[in-house]
C-alpha positions as CSV (number, residue, x, y, z in Angstrom):
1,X,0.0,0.0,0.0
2,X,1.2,3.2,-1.0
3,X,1.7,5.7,2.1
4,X,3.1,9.2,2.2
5,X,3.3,11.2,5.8
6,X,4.7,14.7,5.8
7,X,5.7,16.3,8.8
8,X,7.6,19.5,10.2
9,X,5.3,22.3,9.5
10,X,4.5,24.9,11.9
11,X,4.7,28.7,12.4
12,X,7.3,31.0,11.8
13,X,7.8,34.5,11.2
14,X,9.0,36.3,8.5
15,X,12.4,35.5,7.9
16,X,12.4,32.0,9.5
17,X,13.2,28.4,8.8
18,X,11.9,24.9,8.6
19,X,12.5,21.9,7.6
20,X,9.6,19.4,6.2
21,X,9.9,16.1,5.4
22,X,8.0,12.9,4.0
23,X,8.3,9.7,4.8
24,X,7.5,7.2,1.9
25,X,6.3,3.7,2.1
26,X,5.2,0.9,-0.1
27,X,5.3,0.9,-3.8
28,X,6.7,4.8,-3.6
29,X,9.9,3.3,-2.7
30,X,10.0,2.3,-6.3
31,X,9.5,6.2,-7.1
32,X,11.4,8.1,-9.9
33,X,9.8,11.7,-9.2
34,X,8.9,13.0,-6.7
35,X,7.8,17.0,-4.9
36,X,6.2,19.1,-2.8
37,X,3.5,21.7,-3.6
38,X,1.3,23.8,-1.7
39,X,-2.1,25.5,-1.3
40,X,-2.8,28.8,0.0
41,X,-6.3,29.3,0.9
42,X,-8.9,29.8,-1.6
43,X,-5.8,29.3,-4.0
44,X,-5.1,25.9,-6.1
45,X,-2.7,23.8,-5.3
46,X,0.9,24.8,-7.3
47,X,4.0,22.9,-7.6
48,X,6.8,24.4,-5.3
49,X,9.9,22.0,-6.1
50,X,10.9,18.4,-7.8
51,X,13.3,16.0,-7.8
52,X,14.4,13.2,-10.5
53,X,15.6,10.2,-8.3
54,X,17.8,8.6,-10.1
55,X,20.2,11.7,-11.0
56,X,18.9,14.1,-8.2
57,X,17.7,16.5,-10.9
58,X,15.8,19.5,-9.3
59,X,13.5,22.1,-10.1
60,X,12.1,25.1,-8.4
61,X,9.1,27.2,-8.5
62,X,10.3,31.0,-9.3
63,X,9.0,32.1,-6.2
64,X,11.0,29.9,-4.0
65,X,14.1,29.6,-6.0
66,X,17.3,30.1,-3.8
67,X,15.6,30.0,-0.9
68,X,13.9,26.1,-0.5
69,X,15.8,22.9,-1.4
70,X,14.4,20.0,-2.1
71,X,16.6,16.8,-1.2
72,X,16.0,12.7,-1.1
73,X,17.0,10.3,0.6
74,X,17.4,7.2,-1.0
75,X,18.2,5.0,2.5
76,X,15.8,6.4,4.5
77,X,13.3,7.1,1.7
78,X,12.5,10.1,2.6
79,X,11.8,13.5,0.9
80,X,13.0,16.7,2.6
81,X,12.5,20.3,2.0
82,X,14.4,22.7,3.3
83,X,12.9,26.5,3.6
84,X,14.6,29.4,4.6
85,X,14.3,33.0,4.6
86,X,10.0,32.4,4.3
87,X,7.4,34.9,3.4
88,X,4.3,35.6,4.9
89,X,3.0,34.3,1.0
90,X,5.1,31.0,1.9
91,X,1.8,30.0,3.9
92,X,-0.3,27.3,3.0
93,X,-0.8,23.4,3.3
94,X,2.1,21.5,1.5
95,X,2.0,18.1,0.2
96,X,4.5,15.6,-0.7
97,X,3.8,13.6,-3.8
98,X,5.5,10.9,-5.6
99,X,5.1,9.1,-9.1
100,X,6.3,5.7,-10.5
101,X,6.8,7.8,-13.9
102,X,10.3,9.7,-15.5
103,X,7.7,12.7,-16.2
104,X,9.5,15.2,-13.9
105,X,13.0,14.4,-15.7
106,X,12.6,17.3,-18.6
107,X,10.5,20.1,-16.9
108,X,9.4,21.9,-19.9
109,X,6.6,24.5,-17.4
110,X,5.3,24.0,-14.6
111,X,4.2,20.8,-13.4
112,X,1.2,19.4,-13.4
113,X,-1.3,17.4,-11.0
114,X,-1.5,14.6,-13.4
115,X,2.3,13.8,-13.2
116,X,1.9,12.4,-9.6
117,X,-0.5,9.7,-8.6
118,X,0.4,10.0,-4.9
119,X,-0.1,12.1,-2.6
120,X,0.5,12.7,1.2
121,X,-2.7,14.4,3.8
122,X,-0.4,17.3,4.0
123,X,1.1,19.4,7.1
124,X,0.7,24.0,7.7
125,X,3.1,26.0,7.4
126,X,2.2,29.3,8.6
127,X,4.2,32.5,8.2
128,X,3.5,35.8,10.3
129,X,4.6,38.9,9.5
């Protein structure tokens, strides 16, 4: 059975750090792509970073670039995110998802919802100004 957990949210102010992560379980371990997105309310859902597994190949949203970083790893099978220096626009609900599919190898736009089958419940990550 497929499981993702995600965990490490909370609040922070502006200017502030966390760390999230995802534990993956079941087929995901067999994973080639997987990310994190996030949902601000009334907002959809929007990819925030990927990674290819098998060569660590990463993308970032623009909004986030140079300030998250998106890591695996491969023992543990977890996904991490790093975030640093967050925004109060940073807030939202973030997800980890994971897909059995090479889509997220050539990112030719933004990612899509379809490229990931799973997906975790989510944890909050609030931001105060």
């Amino acid at each position: 059975q497929v499981r993702l957990v995600e965990s490490g949210g909370g609040s922070v102010q502006t200017g502030g750090s966390l760390r999230l992560s995802c534990a993956a379980s079941g087929s995901t371990s067999r994973s080639l792509c997987m990310a994190w997105w996030r949902q601000a309310p009334e907002k959809e859902r929007e990819a925030v970073a990927t990674i290819y597994i098998p060569d660590t190949k990463t993308w970032y949203d623009g909004s986030v670039q140079g300030r998250f970083t998106i890591s695996h790893d491969k023992a543990a099978n977890t996904l991490y995110l790093q975030m640093d220096s967050l925004k109060p626009e940073d807030t939202g609900m973030y997800y980890c998802a994971a897909d059995l599919r090479p889509l997220c190898s050539v990112v030719l736009g933004t990612p899509g919802e379809y490229e990931y089958k799973d997906w975790g419940q989510g944890t909050q990550v609030t931001v105060s100004s």
